[in-house]
C-alpha positions as CSV (number, residue, x, y, z in Angstrom):
1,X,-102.4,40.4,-58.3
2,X,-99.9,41.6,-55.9
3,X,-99.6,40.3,-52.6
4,X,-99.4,44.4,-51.3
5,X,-102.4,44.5,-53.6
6,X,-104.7,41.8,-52.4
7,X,-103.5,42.6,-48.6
8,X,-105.2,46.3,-48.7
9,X,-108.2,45.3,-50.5
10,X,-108.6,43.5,-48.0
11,X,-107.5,45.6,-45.0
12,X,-110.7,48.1,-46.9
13,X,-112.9,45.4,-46.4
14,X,-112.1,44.3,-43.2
15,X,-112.1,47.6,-41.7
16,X,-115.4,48.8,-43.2
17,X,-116.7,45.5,-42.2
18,X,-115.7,46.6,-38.6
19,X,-116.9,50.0,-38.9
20,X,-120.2,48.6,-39.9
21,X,-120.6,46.3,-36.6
22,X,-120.2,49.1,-34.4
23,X,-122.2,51.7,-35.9
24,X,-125.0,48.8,-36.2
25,X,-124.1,48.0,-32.3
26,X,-124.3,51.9,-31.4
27,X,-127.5,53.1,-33.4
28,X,-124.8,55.0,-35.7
29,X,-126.2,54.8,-39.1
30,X,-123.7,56.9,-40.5
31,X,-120.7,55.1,-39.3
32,X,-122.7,51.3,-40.5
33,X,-123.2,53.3,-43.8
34,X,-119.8,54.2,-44.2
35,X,-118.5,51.1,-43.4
36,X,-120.8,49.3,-46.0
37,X,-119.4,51.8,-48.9
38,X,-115.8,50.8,-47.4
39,X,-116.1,47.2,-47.7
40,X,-118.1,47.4,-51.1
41,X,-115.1,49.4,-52.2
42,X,-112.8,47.2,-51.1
43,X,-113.9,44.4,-52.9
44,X,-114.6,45.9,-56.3
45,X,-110.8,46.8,-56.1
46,X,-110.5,43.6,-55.5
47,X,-112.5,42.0,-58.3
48,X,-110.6,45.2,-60.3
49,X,-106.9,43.3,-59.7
50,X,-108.1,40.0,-60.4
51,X,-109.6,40.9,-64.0
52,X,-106.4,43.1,-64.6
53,X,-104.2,39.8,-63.8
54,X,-106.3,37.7,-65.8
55,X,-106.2,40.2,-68.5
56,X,-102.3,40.1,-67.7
57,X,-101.9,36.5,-68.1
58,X,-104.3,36.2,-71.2
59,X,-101.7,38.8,-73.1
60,X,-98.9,36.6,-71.5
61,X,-100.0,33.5,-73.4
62,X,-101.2,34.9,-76.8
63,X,-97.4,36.6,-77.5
64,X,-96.4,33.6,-76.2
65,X,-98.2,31.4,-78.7
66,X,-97.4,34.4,-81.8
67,X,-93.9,34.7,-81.0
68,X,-93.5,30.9,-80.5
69,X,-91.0,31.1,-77.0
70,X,-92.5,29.5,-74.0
71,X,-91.0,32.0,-71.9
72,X,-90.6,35.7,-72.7
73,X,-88.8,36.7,-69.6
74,X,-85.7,34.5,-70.6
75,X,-84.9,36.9,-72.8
């Protein structure tokens, strides 16, 4: 995952995570609601990136082992 990547999903969660403490501290249920769904969003993106990369480097290694060269990117 890219380091811009992971840094905003968790700048979501952080910031939902913050706008759930202070609707919690001020009786604002909308604002601790919306800051739930913005720090549950910001973690599936998360958990999005790291099956994509994983997913990225399982396709990395099968050409690798079908085309027999350790690194592609030489090329």
């Amino acid at each position: 995952m890219g380091g811009t990547d992971k840094a905003k999903d968790k700048t979501e969660q952080l910031i939902g995570r913050a706008k759930e403490k202070i609707g919690d501290a001020t009786d604002n249920e909308r604002l601790a609601n919306e800051g739930r769904a913005q720090e549950l969003k910001g973690k599936a993106k998360e958990e999005w990136h790291d099956l994509k990369e994983k997913g990225d480097e399982k396709l990395h290694e099968a050409r690798e082992r079908l085309t027999g060269d350790e690194d592609e990117d030489r090329r």
